[in-house]
N, CA, C and O of each residue as an XYZ file, in Angstrom:
316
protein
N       5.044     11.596    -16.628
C       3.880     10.774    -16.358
C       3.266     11.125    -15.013
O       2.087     10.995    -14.683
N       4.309     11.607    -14.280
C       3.797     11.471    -12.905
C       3.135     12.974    -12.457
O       3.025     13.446    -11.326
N       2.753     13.523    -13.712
C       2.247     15.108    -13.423
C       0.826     14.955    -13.956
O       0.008     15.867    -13.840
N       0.537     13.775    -14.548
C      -0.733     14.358    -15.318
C      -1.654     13.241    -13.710
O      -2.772     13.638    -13.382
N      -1.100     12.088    -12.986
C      -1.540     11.292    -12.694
C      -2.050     11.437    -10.974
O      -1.162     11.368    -10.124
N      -3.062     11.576    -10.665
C      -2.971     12.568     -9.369
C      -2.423     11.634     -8.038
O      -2.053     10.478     -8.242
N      -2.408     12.021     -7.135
C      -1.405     11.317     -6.232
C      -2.249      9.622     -5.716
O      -1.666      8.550     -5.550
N      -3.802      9.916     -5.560
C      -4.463      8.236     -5.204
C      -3.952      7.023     -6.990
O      -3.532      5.867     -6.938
N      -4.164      7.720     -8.084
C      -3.780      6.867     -8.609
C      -2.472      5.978     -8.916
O      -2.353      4.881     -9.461
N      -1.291      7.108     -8.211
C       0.007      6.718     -8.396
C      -0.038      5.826     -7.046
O       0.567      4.756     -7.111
N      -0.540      6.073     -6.104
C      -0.356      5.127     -5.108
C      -0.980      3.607     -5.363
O      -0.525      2.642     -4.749
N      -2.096      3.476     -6.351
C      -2.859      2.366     -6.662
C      -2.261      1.743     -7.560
O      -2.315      0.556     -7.883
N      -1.662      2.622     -7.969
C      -0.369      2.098     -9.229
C       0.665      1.518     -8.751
O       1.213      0.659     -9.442
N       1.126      1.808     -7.601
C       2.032      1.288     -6.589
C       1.547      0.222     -5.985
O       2.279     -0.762     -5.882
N       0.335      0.195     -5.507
C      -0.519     -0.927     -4.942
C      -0.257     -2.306     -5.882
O       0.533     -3.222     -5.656
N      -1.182     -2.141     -7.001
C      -0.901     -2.895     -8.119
C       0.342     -3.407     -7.974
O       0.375     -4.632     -7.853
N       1.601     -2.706     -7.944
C       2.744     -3.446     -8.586
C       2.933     -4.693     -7.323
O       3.357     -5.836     -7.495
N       2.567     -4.189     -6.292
C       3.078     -5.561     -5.009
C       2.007     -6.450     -4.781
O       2.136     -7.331     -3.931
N       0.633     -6.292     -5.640
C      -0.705     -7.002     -5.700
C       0.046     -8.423     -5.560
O       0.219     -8.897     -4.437
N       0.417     -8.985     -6.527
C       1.016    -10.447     -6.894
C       1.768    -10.712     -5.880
O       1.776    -11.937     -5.766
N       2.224    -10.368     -5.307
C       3.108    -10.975     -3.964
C       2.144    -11.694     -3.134
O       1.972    -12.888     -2.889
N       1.490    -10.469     -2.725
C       0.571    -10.396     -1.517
C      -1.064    -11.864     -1.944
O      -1.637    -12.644     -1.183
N      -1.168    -11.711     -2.809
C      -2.287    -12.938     -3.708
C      -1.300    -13.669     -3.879
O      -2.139    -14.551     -4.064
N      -0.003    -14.367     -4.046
C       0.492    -15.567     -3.946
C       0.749    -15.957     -2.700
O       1.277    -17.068     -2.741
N       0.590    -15.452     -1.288
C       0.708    -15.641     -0.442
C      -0.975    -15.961      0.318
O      -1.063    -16.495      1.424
N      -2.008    -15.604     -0.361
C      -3.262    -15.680     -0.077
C      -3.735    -14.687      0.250
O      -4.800    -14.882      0.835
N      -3.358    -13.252      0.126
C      -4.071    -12.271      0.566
C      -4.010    -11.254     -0.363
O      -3.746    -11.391     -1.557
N      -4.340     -9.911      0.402
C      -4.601     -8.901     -0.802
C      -4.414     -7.864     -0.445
O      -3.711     -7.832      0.565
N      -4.871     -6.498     -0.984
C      -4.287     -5.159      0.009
C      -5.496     -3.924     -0.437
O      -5.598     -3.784     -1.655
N      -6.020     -3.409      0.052
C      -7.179     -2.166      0.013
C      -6.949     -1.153      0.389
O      -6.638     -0.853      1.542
N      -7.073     -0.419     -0.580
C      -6.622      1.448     -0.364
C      -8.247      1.913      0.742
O      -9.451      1.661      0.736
N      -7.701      2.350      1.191
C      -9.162      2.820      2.485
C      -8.958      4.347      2.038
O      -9.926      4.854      1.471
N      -8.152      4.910      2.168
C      -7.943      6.229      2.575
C      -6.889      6.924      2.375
O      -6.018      6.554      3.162
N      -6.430      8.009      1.499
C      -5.428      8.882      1.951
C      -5.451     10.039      2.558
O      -5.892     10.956      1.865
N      -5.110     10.317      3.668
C      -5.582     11.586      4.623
C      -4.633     12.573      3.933
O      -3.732     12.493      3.099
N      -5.293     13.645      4.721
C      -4.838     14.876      4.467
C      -2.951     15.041      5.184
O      -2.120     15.726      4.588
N      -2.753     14.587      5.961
C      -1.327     14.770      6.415
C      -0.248     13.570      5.444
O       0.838     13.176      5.868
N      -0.933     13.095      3.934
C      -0.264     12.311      3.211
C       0.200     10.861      4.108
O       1.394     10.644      4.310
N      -0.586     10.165      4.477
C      -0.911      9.062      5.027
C      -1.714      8.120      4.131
O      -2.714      8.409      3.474
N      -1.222      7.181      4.204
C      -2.227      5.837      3.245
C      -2.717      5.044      4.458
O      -2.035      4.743      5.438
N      -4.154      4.719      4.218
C      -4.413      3.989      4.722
C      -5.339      2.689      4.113
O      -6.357      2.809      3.431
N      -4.565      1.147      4.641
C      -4.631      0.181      3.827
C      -5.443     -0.764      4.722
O      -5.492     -0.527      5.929
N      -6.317     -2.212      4.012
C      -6.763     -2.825      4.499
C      -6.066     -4.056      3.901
O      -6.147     -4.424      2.729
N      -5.275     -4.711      5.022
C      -4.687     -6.327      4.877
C      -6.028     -7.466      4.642
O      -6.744     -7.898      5.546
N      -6.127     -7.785      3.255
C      -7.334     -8.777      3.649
C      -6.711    -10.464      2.930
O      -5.602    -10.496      2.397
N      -7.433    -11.519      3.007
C      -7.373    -12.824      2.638
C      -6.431    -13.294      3.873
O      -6.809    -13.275      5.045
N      -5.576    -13.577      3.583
C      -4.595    -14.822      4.299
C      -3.378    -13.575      5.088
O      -2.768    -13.629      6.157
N      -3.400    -12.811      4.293
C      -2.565    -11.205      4.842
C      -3.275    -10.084      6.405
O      -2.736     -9.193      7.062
N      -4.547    -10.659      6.470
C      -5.231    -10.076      7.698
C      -5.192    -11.006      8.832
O      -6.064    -11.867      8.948
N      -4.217    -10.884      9.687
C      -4.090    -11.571     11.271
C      -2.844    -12.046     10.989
O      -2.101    -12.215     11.955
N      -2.340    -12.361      9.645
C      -0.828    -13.006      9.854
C       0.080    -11.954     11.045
O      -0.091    -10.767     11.325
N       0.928    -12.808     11.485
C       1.878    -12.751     12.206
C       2.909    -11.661     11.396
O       3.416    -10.689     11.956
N       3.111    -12.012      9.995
C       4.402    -11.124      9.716
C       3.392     -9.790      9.018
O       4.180     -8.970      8.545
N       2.028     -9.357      8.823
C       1.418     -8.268      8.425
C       1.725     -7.176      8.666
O       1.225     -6.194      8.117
N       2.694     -7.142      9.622
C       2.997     -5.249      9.890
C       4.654     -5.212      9.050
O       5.077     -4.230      8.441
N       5.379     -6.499      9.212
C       6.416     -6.371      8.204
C       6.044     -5.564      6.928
O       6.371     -4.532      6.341
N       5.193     -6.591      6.828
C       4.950     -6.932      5.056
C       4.624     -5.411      4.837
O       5.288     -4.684      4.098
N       3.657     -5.055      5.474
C       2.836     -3.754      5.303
C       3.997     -2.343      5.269
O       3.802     -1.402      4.501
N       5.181     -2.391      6.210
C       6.536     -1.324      6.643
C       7.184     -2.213      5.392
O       6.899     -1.798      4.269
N       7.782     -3.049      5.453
C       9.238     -3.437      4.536
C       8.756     -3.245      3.364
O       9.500     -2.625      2.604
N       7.405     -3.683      2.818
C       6.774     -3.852      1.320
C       6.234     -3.058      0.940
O       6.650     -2.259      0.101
N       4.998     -3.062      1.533
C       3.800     -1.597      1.216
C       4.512     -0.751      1.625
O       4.421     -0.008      0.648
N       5.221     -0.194      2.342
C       5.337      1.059      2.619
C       6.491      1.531      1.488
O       6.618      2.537      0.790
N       7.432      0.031      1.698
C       8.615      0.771      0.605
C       8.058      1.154     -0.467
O       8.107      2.360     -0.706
N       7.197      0.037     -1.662
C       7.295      0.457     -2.750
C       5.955      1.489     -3.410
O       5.782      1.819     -4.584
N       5.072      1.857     -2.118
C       4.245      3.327     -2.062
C       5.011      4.214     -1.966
O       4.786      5.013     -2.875
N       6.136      4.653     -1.108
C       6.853      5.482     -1.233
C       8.081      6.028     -1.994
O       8.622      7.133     -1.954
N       8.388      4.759     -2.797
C       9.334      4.859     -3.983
C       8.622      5.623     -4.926
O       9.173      6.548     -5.522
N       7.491      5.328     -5.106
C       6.674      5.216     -6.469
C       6.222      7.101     -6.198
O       6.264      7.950     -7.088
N       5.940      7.273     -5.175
C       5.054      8.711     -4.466
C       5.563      9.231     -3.412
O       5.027      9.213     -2.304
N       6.937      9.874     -3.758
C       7.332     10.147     -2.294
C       6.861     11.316     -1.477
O       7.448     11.645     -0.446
N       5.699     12.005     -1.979
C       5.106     12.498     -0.887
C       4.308     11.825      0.401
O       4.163     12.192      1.567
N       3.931     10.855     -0.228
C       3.422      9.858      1.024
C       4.322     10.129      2.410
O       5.468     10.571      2.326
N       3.873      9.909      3.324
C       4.275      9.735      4.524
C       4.991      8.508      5.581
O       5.972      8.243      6.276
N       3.832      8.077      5.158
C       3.545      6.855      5.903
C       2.478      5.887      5.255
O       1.718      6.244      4.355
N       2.502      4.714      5.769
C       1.390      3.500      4.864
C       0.930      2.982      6.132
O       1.923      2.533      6.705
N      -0.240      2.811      6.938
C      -0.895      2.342      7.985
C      -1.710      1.438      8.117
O      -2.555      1.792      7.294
N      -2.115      0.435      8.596
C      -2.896     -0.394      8.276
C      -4.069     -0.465      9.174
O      -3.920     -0.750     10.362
N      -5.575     -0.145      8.509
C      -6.506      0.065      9.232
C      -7.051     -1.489     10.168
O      -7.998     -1.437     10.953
């Protein structure tokens, strides 16, 4: 599966799967960008932009399960 699917959609696919967390908590998550050095770059929005625990969430969560899913990724950053 993961050959026909190019690397932004597997990451959005990844996105998707932690969507529901992040919207039961009041917020949400936006693909901005994947750079060329395999970097994601994300936008924390709703109730998830200014929280206090947003860089957790973004390293322990977003980052884990983008990089499970696509392990060429690098890193997950939050614009």
């Amino acid at each position: 599966m993961s050959d026909t699917l190019t690397i932004k959609e597997r990451v959005l696919n990844a996105l998707n799967k932690i969507r529901p967390y992040l919207q039961a908590d009041g917020g949400d998550i936006e693909l901005l960008e994947i750079t060329d050095d395999m970097s994601v770059r994300v936008k924390l929005t709703g109730a998830c932009h200014g929280c206090p625990y947003s860089m957790m969430t973004l390293k322990a969560g977003v980052e884990k399960a983008v990089r499970q899913d696509v392990p060429e990724i690098k890193q997950v950053i939050s614009a």
